[in-house]
N, C-alpha and C positions, 0 to 999 in steps of 0.2 A: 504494500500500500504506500500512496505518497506521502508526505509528509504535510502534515497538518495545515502550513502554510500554503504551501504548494495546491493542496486543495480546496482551502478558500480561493486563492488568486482566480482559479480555473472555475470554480463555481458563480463565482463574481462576475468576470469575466464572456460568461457562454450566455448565448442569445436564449432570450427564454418569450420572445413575441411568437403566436399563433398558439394552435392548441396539439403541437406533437408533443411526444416524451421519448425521441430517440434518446437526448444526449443521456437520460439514467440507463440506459442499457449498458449491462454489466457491475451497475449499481444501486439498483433498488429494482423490485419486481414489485407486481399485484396480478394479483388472482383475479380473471375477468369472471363479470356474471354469466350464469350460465344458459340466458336466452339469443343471447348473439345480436344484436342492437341491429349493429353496421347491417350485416347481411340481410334483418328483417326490414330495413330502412330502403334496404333496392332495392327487394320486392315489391314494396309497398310505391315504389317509388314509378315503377316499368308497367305498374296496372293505372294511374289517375293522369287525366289530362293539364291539370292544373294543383302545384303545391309551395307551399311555404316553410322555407328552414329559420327556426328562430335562435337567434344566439347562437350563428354559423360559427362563431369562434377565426379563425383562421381559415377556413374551411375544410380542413384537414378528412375528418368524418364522412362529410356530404358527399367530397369527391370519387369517396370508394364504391359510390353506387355507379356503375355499367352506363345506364340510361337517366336518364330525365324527362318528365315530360314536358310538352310543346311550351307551358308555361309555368317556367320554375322561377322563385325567387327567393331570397337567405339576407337577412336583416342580423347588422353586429353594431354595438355599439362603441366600442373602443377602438380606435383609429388604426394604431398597430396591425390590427385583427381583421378592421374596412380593407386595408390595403394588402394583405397576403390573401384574403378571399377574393378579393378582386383578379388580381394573378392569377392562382388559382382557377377561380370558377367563371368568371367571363368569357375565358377562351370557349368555356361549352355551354357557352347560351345564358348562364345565369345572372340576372339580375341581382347586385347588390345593395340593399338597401342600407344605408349611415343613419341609423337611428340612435344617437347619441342626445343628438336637439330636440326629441320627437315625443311625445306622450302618448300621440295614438299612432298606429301602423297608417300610410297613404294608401288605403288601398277601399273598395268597396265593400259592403255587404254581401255576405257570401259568396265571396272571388275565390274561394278554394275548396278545390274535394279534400286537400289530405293536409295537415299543419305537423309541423315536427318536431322536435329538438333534442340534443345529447346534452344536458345539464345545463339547462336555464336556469339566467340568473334569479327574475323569479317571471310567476304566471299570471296571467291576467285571464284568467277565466269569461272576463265578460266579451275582451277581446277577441279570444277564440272562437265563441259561440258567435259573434256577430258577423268574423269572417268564415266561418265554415258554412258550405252549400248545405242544405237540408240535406241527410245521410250519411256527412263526410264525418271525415277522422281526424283527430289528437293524435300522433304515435312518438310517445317521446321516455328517453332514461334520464331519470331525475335524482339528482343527490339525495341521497336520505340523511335522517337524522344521526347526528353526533359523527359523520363522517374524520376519518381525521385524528380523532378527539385525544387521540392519546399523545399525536404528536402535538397539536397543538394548542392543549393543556400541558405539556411538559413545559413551554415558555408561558402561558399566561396564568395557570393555574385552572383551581378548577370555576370550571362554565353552566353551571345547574342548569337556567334558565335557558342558553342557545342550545343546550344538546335535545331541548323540547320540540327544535324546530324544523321544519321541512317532511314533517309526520305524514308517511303516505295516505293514512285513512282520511288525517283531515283535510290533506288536500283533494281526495276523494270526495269529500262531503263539500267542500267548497265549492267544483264543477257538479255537483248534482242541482245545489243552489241555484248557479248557474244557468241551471235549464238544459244539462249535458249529461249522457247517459254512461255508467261505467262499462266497457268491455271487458278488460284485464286490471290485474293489479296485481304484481308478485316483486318483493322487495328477496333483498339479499346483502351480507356483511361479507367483504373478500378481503385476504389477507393481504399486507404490502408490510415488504422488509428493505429496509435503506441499510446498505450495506458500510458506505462511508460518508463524511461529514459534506462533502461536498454535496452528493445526494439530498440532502437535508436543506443544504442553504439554496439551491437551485430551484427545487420546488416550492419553498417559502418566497423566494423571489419568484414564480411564475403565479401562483395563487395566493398574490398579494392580500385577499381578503382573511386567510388564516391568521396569522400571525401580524393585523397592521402597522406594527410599529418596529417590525422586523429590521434589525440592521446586526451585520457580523460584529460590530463595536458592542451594539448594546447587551447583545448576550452571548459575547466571548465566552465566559465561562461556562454558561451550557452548553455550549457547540464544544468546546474542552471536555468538556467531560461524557459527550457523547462519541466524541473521537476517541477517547479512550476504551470506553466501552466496547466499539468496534472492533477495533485496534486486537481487544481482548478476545475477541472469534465472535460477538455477542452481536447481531445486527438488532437496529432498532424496529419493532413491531407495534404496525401502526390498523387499523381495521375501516376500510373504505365501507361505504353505508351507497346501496345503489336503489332503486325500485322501477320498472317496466310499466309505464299506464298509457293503457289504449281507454280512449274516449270517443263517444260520436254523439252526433250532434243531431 
């Protein structure tokens, strides 16, 4: 293993805009869920004539679908994210929409058969039901509760009240309010093991929202002592929180 500096510089240092996680390979793993997102995502994607990716991220995701239909479109709001999905997904017809300045989506009343997303930021239920066609679909994998929680309670301590949220039932019961029918709903915890410290500061710098006050100064000494730990054959084990919800409208 490198040496402790040497591993911050490099963690520091590595691009962490769009939504891939090449550079942890060979340094932390997770256990994926076991419905297969991506692959049900182009299915779903090669039957509707018209659909919407929310919180396209990078467009990393969406890309790995084969096909598209005639009328595709994928809405990000963090500029970094506007600009690699652009790249990306324009070359194959998709429309991306900069929803950073925006409150409601530019689009009409039920302009889509199928609405999407891999871990929105969050949902707007009313949203959905108002652009989904009578019959269409929700198909999206949603962070669940206390995801994380053990790395990201190791720096802030413990979080009673946040680990209550993103509860798949109630956000169940929110789209029924809605006016939105449940088709599916199956949640899942998968494991993930950061192997060295650099692993650690890289994803805290990509998913700024865990840890927001994150800086390698301010908690040298837990990043110390988790290096050590490592170091000691001991990877750190952390339990990602997923859940599958299909909805129609």
């Amino acid at each position: 293993m490198k040496g402790f500096n040497e591993l911050i510089k490099e963690a520091e240092d590595a691009d962490v805009q769009g939504w891939g996680f090449s550079w942890l390979e060979g340094r932390a793993t997770e256990e994926r869920p076991p419905w297969g997102y991506a692959k049900q995502l182009a299915q779903r994607l090669a039957k509707v004539n018209s659909a919407l990716d929310l919180d396209t991220g990078g467009g990393e995701v969406l890309n790995e679908a084969p096909q598209f239909p005639p009328k595709m479109f994928a809405t990000e709001a963090w500029l970094p994210n506007v600009k690699k999905a652009e790249a990306l997904l324009s070359p194959r017809g998709v429309k991306i929409i900069n929803t950073s300045d925006m409150s409601t989506l530019p689009f009409r009343d039920e302009s889509f058969e199928l609405i999407t997303s891999r871990h929105p930021v969050k949902v707007d239920w009313a949203e959905i039901y108002r652009l989904l066609q009578p019959g269409g679909h929700y198909f999206a994998q949603h962070v669940g509760p206390a995801s994380a929680f053990e790395l990201i309670e190791y720096f802030l301590g413990p979080l009673p009240y946040e680990r209550t949220l993103r509860d798949p039932e109630v956000e169940a019961e929110e789209a029924k309010a809605a006016g939105l029918k449940i088709v599916d709903l199956q949640s899942v915890r998968c494991r993930m093991e950061f192997f060295d410290v650099g692993a650690i500061i890289w994803i805290l710098r990509k998913c700024v929202w865990w840890v927001p006050d994150f800086s390698v100064a301010k908690y040298h000494t837990e990043l110390k002592k988790l290096d050590e730990q490592m170091r000691a054959g001991k990877p750190f084990v952390a339990w990602s929180s997923r859940h599958l919800i299909e909805i129609q409208k």
